[in-house]
C-alpha positions in Angstrom: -13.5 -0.9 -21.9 -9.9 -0.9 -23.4 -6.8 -2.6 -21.0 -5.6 1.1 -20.0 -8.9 2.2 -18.1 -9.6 -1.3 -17.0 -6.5 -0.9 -14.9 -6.3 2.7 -14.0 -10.3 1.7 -12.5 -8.9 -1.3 -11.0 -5.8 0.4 -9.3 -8.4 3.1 -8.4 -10.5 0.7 -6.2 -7.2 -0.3 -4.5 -6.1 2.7 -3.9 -10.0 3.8 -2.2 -9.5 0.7 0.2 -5.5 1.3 1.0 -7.1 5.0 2.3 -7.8 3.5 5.6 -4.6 1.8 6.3 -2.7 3.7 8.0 -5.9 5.3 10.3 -7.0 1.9 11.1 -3.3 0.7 11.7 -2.9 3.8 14.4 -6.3 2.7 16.1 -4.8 -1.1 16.3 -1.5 -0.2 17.8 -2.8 2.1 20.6 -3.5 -1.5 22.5 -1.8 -4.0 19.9 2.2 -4.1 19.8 3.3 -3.5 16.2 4.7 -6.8 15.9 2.0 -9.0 17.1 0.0 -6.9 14.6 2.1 -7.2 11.8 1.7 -11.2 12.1 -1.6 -11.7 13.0 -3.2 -9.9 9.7 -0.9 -11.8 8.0 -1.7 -14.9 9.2 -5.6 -14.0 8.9 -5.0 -12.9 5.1 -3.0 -15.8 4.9 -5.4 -18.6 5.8 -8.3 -16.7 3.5 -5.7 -16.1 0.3 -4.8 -20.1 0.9 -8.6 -20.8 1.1 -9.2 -18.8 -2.0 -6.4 -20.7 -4.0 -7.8 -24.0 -3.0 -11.3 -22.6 -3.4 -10.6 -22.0 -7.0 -7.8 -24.9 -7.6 -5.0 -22.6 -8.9 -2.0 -24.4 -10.1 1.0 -23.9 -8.4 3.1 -21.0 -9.2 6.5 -22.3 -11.3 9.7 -22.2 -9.1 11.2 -19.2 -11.0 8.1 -17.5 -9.6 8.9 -18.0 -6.1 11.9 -15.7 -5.2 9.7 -13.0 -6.7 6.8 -14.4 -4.8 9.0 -13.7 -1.4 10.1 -10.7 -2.3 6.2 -9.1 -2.7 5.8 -11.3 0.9 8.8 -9.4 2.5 7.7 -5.9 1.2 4.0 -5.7 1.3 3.2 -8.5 3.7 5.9 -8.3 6.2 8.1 -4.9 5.6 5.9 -2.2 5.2 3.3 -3.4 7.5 5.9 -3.6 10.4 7.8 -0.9 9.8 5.0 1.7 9.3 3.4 0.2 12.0 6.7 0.9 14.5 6.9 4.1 12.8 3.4 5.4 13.9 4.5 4.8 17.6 7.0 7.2 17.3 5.2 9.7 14.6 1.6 11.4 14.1 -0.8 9.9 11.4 -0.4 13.8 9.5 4.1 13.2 9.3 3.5 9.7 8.2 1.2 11.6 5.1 4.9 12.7 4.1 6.0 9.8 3.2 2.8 7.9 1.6 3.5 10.7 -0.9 6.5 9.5 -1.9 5.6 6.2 -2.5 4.7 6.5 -5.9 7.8 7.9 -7.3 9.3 4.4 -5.2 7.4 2.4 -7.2 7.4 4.3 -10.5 12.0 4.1 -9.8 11.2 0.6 -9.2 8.8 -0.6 -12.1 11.8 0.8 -14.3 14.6 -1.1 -12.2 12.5 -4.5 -12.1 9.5 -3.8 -14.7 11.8 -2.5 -17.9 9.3 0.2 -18.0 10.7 3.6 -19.7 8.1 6.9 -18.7 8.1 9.8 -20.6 10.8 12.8 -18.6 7.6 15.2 -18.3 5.9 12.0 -16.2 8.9 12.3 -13.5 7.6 15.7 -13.4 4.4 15.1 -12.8 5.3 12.6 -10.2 7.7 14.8 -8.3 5.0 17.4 -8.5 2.5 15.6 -6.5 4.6 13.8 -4.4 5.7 17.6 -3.4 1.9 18.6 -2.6 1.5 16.0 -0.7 4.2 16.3 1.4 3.9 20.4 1.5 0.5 19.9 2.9 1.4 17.3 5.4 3.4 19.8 6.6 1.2 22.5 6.9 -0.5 20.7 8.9 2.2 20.7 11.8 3.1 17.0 11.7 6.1 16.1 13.9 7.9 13.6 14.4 11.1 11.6 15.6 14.4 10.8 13.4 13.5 7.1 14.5 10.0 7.4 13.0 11.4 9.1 10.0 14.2 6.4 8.9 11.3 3.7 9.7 8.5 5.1 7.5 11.0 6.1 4.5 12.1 2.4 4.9 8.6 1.1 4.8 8.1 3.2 1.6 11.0 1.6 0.1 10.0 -1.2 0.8 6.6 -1.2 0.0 7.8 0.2 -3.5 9.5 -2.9 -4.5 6.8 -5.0 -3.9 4.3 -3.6 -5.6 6.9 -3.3 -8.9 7.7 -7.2 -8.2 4.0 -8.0 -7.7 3.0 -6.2 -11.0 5.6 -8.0 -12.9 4.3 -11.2 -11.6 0.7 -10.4 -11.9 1.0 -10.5 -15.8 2.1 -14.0 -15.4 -0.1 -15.4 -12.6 -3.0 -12.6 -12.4 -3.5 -9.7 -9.6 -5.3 -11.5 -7.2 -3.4 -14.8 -7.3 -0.1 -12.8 -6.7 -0.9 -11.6 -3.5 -2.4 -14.9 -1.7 0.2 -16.7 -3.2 2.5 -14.4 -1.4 0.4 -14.6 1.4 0.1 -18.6 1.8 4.1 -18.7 1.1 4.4 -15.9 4.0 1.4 -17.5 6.2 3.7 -20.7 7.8 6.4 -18.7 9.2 4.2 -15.8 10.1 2.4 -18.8 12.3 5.5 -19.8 13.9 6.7 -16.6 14.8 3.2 -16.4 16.8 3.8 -19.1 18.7 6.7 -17.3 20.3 5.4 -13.7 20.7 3.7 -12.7 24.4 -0.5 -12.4 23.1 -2.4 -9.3 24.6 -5.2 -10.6 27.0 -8.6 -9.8 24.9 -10.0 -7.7 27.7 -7.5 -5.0 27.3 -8.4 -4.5 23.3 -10.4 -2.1 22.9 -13.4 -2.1 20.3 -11.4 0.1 18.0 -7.9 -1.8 17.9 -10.5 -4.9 16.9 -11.9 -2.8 14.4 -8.7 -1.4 12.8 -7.3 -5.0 13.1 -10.1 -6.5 11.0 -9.6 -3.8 8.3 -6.0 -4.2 7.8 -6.4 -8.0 7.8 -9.4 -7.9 5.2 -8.9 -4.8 2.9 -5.5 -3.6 3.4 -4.0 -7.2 3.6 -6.1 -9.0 0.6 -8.8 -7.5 -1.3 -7.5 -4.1 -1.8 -4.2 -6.0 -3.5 -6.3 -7.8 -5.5 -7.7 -4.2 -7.6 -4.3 -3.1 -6.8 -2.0 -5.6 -8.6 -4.9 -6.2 -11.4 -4.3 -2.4 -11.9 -0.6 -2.4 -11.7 -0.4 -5.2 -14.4 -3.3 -3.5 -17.1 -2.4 0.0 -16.7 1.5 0.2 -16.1 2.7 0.1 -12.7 4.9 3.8 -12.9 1.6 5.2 -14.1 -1.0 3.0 -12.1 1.1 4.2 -9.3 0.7 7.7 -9.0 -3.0 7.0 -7.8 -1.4 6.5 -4.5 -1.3 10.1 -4.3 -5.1 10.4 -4.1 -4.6 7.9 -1.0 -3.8 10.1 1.9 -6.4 12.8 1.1 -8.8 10.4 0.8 -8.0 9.2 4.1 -8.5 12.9 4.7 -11.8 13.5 2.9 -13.2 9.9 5.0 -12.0 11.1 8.4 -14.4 14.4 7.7 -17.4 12.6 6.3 -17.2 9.9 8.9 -16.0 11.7 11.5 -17.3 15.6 11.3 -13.8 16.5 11.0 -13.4 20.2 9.0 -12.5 20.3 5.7 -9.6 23.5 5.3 -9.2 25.4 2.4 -5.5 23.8 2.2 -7.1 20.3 1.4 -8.7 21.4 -1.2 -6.5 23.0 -2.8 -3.8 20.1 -2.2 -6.4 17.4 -3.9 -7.0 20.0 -6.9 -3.2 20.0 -7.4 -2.8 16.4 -6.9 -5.5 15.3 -9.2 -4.1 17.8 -12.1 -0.9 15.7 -11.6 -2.1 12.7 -11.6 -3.8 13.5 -15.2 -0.7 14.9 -16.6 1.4 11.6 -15.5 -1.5 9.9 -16.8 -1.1 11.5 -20.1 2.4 11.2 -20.2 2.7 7.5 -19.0 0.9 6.6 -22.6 4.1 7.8 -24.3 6.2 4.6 -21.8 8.0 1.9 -23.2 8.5 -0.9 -21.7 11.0 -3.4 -22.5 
């Protein structure tokens, strides 16, 4: 398998466990406030990335690595978590789809800011393409929303952006799945501290699925869907890699029908035919990059 699959299957896998983020992130924060959420899957990623790194005797990472290293910890572990977490208090799960769609062309502006990497013109247009079908079908769908909601989740996407271009960049150096509990393990002491001074929700008013979406965002969304995610990022190009992430919410989609008898419209299906003819043209186009 040449390096280009090898990371468009990686950054596939990632994307297939990102799906249920933000579902299982609205089941947590109907009985869970945002910010005791936002630190307590940190801290439980945390303390498995650090056991991982011991596990497996990883050297340290060099000190030029660690302002990068806090960056990817203030987007991805901190940032988007929180703020798309505050932002699905004030927003349905359908508006936030609106967003997730433009996280792609965040990271594909930010792999070229922080990654030197130089995509063909007709990839932007690929990438604006399906960004737009995303967001036209959200829409369609009668999301709604508050103007609160909507600065917080294009913030999170921001965000989020940057620390997946940082945490490609540095995953060339250090490897996908060392990036992330590295940034996890430099997060995890503070992310402790700060729960020593938040109020903690009594355990008898959690509900079985707040547990359950707090378990998944701790385990997949937190750790092991960054490590395919990152490993992708670095093998395939992280503009390109990226615009799997438009696949994500209609997989979200496609799992809430199989799992939970929801109806599949005729609008889906059409909105994941146009996204996936996108997503092969900015594939095609993204082999024509150059990166610096």
């Amino acid at each position: 398998m040449d390096r280009t699959t090898d990371g468009w299957l990686s950054g596939f896998a990632g994307v297939l466990l990102f799906s249920g983020s933000l579902p299982a992130t609205r089941l947590a924060v109907a009985d869970l406030d945002p910010l005791f959420l936002t630190l307590v899957r940190a801290a439980v990623a945390g303390g498995l990335g650090l056991a991982l790194l011991r596990a497996s005797r990883q050297a340290r990472p060099a000190r030029a690595d660690l302002a990068p290293l806090a960056v990817v910890a203030l987007g991805v572990v901190v940032g988007f978590p929180l703020l798309s977490a505050l932002a699905l208090e004030r927003m349905s799960a359908a508006r936030s789809i609106v967003f997730t769609g433009l996280l792609p062309l965040a990271t594909a502006g930010f792999a070229v800011l922080r990654g030197g990497e130089r995509p063909d013109r007709r990839f932007w247009l690929f990438a604006l393409l399906g960004s737009l079908c995303i967001a036209g079908f959200a829409l369609s769908r009668g999301a709604t929303s508050t103007v609160a909601g909507d600065l917080l989740m294009l913030a999170a996407v921001l965000v989020c952006g940057l620390g997946y271009a940082e945490g490609a960049v540095l995953s060339r150096r250090l490897g996908g799945w060392q990036v992330i509990c590295w940034a996890l393990t430099l997060a995890l002491p503070v992310m402790l501290a700060a729960l020593c001074l938040v109020p903690w929700p009594a355990p008898s008013m959690i509900g079985l699925p707040a547990w359950i979406g707090l378990g998944y965002v701790s385990l997949f969304s937190m750790l092991i869907g960054f490590m395919f995610w990152y490993r992708g990022l670095a093998l395939g190009g992280t503009a390109a890699v990226g615009q799997l992430q438009l696949l994500q919410p209609l997989i979200a989609l496609g799992l809430a029908a199989t799992l939970l008898h929801e109806a599949i419209g005729r609008g889906m299906i059409l909105a994941m035919l146009a996204v996936i003819a996108c997503v092969a043209g900015a594939r095609h186009f993204s082999t024509r990059s150059v990166t610096r």
